[in-house]
Backbone as a chain_set.jsonl record, in Angstrom:
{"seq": "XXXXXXXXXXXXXXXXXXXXXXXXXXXXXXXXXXXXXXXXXXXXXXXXXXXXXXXXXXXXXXXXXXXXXXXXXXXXXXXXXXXXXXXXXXXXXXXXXXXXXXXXXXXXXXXXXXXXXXXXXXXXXXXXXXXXXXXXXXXXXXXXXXXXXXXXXXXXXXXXXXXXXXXXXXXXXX", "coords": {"N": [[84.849, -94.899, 160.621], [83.84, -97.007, 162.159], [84.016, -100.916, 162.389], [82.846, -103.889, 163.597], [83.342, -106.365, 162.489], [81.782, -108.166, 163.035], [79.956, -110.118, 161.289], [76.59, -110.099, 160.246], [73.298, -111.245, 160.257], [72.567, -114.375, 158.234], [69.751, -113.391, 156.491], [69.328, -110.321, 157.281], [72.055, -109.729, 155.417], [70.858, -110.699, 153.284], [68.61, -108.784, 152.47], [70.387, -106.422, 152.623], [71.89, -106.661, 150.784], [69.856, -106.449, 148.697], [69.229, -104.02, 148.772], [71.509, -102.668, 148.111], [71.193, -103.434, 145.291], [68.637, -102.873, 144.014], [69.325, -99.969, 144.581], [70.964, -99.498, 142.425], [69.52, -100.432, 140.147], [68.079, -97.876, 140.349], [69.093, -95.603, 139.667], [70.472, -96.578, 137.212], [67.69, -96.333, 135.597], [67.283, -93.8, 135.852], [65.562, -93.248, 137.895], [64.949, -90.935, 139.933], [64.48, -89.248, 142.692], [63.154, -91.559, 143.764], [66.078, -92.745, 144.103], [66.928, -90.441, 146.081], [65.139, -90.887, 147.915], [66.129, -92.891, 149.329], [68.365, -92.034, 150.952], [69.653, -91.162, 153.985], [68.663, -88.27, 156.283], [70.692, -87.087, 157.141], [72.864, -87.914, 155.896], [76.216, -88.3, 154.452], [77.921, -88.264, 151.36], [80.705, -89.038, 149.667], [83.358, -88.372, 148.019], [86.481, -89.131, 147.912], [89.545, -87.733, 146.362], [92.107, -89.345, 145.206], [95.814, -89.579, 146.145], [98.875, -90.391, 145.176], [101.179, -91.693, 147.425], [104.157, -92.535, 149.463], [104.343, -95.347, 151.06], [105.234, -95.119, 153.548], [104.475, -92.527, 154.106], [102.596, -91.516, 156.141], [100.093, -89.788, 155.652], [98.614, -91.164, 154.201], [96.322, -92.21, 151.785], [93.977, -90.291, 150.732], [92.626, -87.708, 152.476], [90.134, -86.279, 154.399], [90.708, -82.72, 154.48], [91.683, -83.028, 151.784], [91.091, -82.163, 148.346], [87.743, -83.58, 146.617], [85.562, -85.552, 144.625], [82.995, -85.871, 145.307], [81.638, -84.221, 147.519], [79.143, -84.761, 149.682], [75.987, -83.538, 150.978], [72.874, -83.888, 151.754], [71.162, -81.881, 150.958], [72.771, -81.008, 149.037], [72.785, -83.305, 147.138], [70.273, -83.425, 146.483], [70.32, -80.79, 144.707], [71.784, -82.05, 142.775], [70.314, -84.27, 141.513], [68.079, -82.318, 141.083], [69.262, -81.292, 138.617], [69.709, -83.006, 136.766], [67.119, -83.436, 136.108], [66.706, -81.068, 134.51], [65.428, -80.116, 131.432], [67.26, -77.805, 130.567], [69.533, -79.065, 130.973], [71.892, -79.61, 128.693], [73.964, -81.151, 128.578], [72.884, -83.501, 129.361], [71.398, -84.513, 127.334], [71.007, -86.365, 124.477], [70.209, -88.437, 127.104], [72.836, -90.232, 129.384], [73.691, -93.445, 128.912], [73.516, -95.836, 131.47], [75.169, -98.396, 133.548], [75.038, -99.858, 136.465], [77.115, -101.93, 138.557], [77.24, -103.781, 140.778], [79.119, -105.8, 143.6], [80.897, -107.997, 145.633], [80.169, -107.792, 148.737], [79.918, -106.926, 151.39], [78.625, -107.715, 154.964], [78.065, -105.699, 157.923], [77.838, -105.762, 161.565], [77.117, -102.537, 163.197], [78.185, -99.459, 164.87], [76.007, -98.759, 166.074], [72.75, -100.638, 167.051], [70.735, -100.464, 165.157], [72.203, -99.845, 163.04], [74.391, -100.756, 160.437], [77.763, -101.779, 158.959], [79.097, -101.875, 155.422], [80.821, -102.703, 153.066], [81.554, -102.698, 149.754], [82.197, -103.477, 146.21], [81.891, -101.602, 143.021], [81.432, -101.186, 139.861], [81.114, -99.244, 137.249], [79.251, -98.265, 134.283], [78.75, -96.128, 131.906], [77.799, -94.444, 129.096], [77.752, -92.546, 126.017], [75.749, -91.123, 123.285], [77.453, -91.904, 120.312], [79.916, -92.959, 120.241], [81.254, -92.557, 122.735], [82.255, -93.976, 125.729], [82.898, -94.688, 129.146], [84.374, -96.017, 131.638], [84.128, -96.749, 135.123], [85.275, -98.073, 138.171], [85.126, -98.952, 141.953], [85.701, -98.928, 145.229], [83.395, -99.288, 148.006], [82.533, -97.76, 151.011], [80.201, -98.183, 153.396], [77.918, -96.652, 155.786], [74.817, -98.071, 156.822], [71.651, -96.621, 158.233], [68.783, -98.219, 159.524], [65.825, -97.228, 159.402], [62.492, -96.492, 160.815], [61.869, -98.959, 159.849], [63.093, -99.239, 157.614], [66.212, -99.248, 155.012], [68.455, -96.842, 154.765], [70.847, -94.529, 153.585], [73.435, -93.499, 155.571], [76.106, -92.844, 155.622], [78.243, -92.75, 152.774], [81.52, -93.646, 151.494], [83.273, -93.405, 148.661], [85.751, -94.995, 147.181], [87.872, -94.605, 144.47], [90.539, -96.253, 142.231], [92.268, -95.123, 141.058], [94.429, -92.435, 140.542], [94.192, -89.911, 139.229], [91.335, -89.188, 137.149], [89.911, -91.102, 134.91], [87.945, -90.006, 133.133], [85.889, -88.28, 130.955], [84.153, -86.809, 132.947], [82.251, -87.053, 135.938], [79.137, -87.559, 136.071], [77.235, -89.241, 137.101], [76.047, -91.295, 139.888], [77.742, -93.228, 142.104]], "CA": [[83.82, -95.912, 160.577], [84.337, -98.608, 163.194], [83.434, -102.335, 162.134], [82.989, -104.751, 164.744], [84.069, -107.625, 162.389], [80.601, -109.069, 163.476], [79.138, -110.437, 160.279], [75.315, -110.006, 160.384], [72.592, -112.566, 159.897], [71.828, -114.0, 156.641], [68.816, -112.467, 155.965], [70.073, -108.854, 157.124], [72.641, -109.507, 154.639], [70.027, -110.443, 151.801], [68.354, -107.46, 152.975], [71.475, -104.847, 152.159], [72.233, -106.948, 149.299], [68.876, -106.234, 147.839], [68.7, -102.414, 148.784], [71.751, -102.032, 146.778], [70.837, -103.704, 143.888], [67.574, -102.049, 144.346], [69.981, -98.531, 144.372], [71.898, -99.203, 141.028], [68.348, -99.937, 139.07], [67.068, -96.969, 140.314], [69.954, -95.226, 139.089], [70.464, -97.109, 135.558], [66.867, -96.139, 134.894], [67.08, -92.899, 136.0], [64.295, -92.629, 138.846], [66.582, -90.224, 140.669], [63.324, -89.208, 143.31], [63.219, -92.689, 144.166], [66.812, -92.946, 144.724], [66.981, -89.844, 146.469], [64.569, -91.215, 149.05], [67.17, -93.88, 150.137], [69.115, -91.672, 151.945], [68.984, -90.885, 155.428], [68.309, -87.001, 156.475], [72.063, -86.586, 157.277], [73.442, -88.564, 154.447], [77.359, -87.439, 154.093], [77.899, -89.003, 150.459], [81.618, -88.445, 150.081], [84.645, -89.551, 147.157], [87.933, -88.358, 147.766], [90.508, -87.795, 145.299], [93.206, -89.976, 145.694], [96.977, -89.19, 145.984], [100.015, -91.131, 145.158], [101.777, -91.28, 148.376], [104.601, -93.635, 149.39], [103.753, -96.117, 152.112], [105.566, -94.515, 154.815], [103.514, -91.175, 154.502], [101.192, -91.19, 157.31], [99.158, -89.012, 155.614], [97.396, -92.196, 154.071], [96.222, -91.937, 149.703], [93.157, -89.714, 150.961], [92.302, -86.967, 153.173], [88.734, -85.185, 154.789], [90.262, -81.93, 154.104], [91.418, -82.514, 150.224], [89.873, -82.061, 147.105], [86.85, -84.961, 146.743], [84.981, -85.511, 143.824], [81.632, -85.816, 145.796], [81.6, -84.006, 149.066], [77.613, -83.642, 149.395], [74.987, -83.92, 151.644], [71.053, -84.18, 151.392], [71.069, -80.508, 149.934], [73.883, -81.223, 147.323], [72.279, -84.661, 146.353], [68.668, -82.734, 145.887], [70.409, -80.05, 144.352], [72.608, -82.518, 141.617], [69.293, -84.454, 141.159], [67.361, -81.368, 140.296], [69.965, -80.136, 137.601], [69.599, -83.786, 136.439], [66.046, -83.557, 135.772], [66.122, -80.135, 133.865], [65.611, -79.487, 130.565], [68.298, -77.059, 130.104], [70.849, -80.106, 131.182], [72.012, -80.021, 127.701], [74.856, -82.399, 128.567], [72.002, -85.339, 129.531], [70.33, -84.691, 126.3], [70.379, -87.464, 124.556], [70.688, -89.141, 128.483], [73.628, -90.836, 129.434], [73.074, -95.062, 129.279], [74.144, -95.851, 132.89], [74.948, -99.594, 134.169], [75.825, -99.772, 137.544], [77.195, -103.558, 138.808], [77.633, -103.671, 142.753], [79.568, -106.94, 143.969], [81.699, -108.177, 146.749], [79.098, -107.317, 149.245], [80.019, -107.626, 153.524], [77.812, -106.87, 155.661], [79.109, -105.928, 159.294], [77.344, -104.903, 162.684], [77.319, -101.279, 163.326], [78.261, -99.155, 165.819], [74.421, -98.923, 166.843], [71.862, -101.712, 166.621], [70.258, -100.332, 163.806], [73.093, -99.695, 161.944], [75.451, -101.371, 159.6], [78.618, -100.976, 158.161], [78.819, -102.259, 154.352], [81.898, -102.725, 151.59], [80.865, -103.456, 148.615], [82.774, -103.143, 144.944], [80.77, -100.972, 142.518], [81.641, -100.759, 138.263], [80.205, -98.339, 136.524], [79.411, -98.096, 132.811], [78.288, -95.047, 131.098], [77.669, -94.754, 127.082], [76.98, -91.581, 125.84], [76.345, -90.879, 121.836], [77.465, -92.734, 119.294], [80.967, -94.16, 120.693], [81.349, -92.193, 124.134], [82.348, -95.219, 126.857], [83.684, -94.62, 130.132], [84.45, -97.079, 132.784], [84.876, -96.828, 136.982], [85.956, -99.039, 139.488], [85.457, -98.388, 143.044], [85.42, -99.943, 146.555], [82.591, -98.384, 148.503], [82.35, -98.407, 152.214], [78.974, -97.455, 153.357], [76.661, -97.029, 157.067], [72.936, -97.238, 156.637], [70.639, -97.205, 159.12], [67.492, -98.447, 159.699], [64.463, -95.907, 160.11], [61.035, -96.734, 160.72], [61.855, -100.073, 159.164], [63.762, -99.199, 156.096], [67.077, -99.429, 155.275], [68.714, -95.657, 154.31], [72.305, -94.258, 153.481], [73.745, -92.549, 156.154], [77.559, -92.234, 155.112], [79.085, -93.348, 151.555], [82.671, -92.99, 151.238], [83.999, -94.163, 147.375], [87.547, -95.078, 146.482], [88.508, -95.1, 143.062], [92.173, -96.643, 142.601], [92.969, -94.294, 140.222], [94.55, -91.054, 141.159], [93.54, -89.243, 138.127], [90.12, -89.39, 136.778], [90.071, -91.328, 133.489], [87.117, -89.888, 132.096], [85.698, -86.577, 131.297], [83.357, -86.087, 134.338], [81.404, -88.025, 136.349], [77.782, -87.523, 135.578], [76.031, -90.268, 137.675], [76.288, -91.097, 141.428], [78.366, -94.174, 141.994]], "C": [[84.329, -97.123, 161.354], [83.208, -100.342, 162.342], [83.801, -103.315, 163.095], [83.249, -106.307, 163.9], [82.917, -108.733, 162.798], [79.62, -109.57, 162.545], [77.388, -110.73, 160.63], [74.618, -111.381, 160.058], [72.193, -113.104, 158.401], [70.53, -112.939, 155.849], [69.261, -110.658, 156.156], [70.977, -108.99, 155.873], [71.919, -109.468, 153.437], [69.193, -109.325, 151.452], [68.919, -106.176, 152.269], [71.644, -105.426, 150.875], [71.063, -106.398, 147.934], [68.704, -105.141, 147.785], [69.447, -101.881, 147.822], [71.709, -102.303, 145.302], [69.72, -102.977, 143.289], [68.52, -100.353, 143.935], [70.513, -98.279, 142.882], [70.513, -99.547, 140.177], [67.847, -98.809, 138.944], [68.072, -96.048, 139.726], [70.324, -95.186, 137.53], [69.269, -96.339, 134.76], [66.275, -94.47, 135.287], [65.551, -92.042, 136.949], [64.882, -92.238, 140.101], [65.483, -89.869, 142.346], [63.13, -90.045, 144.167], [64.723, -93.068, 145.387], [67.319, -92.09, 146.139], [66.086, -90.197, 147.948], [65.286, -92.423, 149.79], [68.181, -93.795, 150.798], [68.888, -91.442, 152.929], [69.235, -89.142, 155.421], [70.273, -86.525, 156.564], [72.848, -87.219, 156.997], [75.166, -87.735, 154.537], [77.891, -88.597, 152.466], [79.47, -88.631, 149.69], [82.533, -89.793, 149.023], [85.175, -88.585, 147.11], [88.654, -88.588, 146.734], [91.407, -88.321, 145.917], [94.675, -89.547, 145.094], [97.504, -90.141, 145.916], [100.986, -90.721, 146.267], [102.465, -92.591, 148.44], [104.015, -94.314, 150.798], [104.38, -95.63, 153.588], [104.916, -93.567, 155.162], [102.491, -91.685, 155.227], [99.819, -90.715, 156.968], [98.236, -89.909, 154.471], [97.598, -91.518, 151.927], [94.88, -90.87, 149.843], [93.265, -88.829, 152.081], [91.157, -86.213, 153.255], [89.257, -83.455, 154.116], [91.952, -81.317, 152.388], [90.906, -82.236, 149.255], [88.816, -83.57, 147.004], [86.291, -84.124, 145.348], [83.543, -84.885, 144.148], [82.192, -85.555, 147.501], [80.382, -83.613, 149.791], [76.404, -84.071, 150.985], [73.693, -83.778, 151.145], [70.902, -82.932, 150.466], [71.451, -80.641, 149.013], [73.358, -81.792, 146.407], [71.661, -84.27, 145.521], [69.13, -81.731, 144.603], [71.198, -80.845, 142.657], [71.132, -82.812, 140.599], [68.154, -83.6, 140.308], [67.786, -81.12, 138.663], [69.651, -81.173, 136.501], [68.041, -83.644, 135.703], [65.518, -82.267, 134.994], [65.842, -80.138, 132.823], [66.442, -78.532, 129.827], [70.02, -78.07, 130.13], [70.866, -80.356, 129.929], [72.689, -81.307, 127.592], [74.246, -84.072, 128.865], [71.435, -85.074, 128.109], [70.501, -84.765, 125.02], [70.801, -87.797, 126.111], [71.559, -90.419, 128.034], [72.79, -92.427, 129.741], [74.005, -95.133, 130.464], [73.901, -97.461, 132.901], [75.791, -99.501, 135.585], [76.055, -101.451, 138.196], [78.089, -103.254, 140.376], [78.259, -105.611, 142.774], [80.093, -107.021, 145.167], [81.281, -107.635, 147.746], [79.251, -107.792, 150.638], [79.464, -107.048, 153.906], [78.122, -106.964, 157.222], [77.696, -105.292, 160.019], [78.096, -103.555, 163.024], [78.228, -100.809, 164.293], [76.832, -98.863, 166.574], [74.056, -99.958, 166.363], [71.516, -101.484, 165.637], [71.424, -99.854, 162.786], [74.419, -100.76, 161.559], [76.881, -101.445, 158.918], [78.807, -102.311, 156.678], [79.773, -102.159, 153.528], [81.692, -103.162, 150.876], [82.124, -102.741, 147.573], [81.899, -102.76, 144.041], [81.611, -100.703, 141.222], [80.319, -99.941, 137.557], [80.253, -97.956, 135.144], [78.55, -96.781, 131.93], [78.592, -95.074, 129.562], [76.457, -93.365, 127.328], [76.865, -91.916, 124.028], [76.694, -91.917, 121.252], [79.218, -93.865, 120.036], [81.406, -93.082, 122.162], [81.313, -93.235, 125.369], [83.4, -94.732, 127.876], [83.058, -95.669, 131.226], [84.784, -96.523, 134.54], [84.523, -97.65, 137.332], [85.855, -98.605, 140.709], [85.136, -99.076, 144.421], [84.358, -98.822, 147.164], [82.205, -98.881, 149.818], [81.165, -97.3, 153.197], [78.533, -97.621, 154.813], [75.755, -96.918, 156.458], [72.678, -98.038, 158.354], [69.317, -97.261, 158.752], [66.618, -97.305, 160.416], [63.552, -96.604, 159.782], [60.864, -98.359, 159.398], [62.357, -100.636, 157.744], [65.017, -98.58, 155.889], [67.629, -98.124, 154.056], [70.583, -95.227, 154.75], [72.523, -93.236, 154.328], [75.443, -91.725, 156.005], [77.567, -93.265, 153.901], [80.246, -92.806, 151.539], [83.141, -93.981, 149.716], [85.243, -93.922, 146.967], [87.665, -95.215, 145.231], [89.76, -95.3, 143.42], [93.093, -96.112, 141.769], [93.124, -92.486, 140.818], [94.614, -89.599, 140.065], [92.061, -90.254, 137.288], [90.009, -89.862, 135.515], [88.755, -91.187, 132.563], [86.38, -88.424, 132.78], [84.873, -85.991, 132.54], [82.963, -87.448, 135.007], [79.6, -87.336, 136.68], [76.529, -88.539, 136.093], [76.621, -89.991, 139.297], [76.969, -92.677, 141.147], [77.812, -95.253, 143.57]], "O": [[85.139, -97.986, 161.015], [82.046, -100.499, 161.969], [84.976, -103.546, 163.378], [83.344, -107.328, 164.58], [83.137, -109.943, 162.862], [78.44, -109.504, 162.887], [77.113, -111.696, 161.341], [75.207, -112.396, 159.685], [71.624, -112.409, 157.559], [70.55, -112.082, 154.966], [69.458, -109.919, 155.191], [70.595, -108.171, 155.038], [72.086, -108.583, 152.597], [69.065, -108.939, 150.29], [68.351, -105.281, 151.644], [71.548, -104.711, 149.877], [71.288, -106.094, 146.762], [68.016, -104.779, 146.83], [69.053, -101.105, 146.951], [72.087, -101.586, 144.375], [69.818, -102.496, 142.16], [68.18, -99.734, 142.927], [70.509, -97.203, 142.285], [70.392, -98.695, 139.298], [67.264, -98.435, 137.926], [67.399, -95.505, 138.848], [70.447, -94.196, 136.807], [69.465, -95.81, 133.665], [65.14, -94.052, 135.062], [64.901, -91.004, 136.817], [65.219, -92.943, 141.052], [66.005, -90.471, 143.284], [62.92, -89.685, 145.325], [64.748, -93.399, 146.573], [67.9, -92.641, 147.075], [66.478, -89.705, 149.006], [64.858, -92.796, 150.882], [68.883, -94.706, 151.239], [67.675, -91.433, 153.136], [69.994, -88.708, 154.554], [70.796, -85.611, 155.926], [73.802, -87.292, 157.772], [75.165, -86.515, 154.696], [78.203, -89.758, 152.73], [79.296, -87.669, 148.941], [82.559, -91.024, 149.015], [84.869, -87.497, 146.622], [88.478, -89.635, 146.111], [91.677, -87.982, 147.069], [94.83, -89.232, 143.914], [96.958, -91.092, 146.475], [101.576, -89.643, 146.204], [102.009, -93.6, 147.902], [103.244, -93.671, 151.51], [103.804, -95.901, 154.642], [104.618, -93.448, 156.351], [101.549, -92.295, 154.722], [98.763, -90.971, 157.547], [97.26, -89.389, 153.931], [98.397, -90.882, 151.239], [94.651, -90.481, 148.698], [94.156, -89.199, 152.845], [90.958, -85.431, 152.325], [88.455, -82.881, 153.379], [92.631, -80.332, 152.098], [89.739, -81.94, 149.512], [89.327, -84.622, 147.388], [86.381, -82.947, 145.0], [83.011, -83.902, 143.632], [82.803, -86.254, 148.309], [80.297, -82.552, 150.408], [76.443, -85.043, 151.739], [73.557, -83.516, 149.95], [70.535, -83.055, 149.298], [70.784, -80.486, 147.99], [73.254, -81.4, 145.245], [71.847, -84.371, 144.309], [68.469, -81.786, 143.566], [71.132, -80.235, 141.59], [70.773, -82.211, 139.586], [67.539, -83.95, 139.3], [67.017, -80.857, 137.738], [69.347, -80.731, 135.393], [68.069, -83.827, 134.486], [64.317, -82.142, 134.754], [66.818, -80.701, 133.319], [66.365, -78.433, 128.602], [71.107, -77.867, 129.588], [70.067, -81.219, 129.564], [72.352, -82.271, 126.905], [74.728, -85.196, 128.725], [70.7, -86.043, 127.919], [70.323, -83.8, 124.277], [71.911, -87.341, 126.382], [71.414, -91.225, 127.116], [71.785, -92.637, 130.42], [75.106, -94.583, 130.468], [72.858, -97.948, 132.464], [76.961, -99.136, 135.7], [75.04, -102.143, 138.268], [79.13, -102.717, 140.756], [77.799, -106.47, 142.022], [79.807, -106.095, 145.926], [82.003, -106.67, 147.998], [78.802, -108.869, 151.03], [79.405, -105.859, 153.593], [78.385, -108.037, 157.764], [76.803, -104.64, 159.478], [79.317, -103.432, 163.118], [79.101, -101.596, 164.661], [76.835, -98.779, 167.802], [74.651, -100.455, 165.407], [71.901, -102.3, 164.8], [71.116, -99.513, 161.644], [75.174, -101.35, 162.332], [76.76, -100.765, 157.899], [78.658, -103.508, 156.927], [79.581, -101.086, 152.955], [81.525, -104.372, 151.029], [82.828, -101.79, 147.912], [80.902, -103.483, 144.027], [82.573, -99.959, 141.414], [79.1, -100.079, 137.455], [81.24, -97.332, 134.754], [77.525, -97.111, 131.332], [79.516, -95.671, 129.009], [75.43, -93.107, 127.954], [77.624, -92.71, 123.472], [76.239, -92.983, 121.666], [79.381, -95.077, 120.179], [82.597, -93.372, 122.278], [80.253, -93.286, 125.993], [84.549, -94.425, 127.558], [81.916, -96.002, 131.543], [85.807, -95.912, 134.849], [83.469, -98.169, 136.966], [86.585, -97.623, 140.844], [84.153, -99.815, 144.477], [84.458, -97.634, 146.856], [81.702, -99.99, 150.0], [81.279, -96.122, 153.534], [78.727, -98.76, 155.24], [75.553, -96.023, 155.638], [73.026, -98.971, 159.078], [68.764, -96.571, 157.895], [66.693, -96.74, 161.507], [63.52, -97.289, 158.76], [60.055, -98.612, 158.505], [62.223, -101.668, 157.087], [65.187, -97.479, 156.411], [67.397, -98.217, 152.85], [71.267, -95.499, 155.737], [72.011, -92.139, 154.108], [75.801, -90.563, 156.196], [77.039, -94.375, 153.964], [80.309, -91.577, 151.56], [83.307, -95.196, 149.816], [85.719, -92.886, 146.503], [87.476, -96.386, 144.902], [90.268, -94.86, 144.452], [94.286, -96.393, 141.654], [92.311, -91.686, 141.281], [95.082, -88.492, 140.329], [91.908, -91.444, 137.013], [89.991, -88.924, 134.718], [88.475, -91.896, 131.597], [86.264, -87.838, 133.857], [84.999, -84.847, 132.978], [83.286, -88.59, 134.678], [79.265, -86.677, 137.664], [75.366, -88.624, 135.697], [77.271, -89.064, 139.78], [76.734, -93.258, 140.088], [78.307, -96.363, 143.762]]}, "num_chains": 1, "name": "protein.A"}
């Protein structure tokens, strides 16, 4: 992901700021349909598992071809979404309470005109049941572009800073 370090105009920025705030309601309240239409056609939506490596390794705390949590595209998404919306999803039923809190929000010039590049910090609160609480943390460094006047996810990559998963699954989109 190249960033030209070219901070956008205010309004573009109030813009992205509002799409993803706009993304984590639609999320919280479970209008997955909705959210699902805020991707772009060739969406790569993508969280690597992170390694403990020392700082000399080259080979960085991530890698394209290790294990990832989320390695999905438009099919995957549709296909999580669906499972989400079944009836047989025993594990949503009672449904998970979801809060999603986006912050620390830059908004950069693309490598195209219509596109953006985006880092934002994203907490995530889930409450299942009676005392079921899990927490994430994650930096999230995002392109969208602009189609036909509306502003759609074309890559997500999410860092957690933990290199084990401190909770039993992950059950939402981050």
């Amino acid at each position: 992901m190249t960033v030209k370090n070219e901070l956008v105009a205010l309004e573009v920025e109030r813009e992205v700021k509002a799409f993803l705030y706009r993304e984590a309601r639609l999320l919280d309240t479970e209008q997955w349909d909705d959210w699902l239409a805020l991707m772009h056609e060739e969406v790569h939506y993508w969280m690597p598992g992170i390694e403990n490596r020392r700082r000399e390794d080259k080979l960085g705390q991530y890698s394209a071809d290790h294990m990832a949590y989320f390695d999905d595209h438009l099919r995957d998404l549709t296909r999580r979404v669906e499972r989400f919306k079944q009836a047989t999803a025993w594990a949503e039923n009672p449904p998970t309470r979801n809060v999603h809190i986006v912050s620390n929000v830059e908004v950069f010039a693309g490598e195209n005109e219509d596109e953006f590049v985006v880092h934002s910090c994203i907490f995530s609160v889930r409450s299942r049941g009676l005392n079921e609480h899990f927490e994430i943390a994650a930096r999230r460094e995002d392109v969208l572009r602009r189609v036909e006047g509306e502003l759609k996810i074309l890559r997500r990559k999410i860092l957690i800073p933990n290199a084990t998963l401190l909770c039993k699954n992950i059950n939402t989109f981050l």
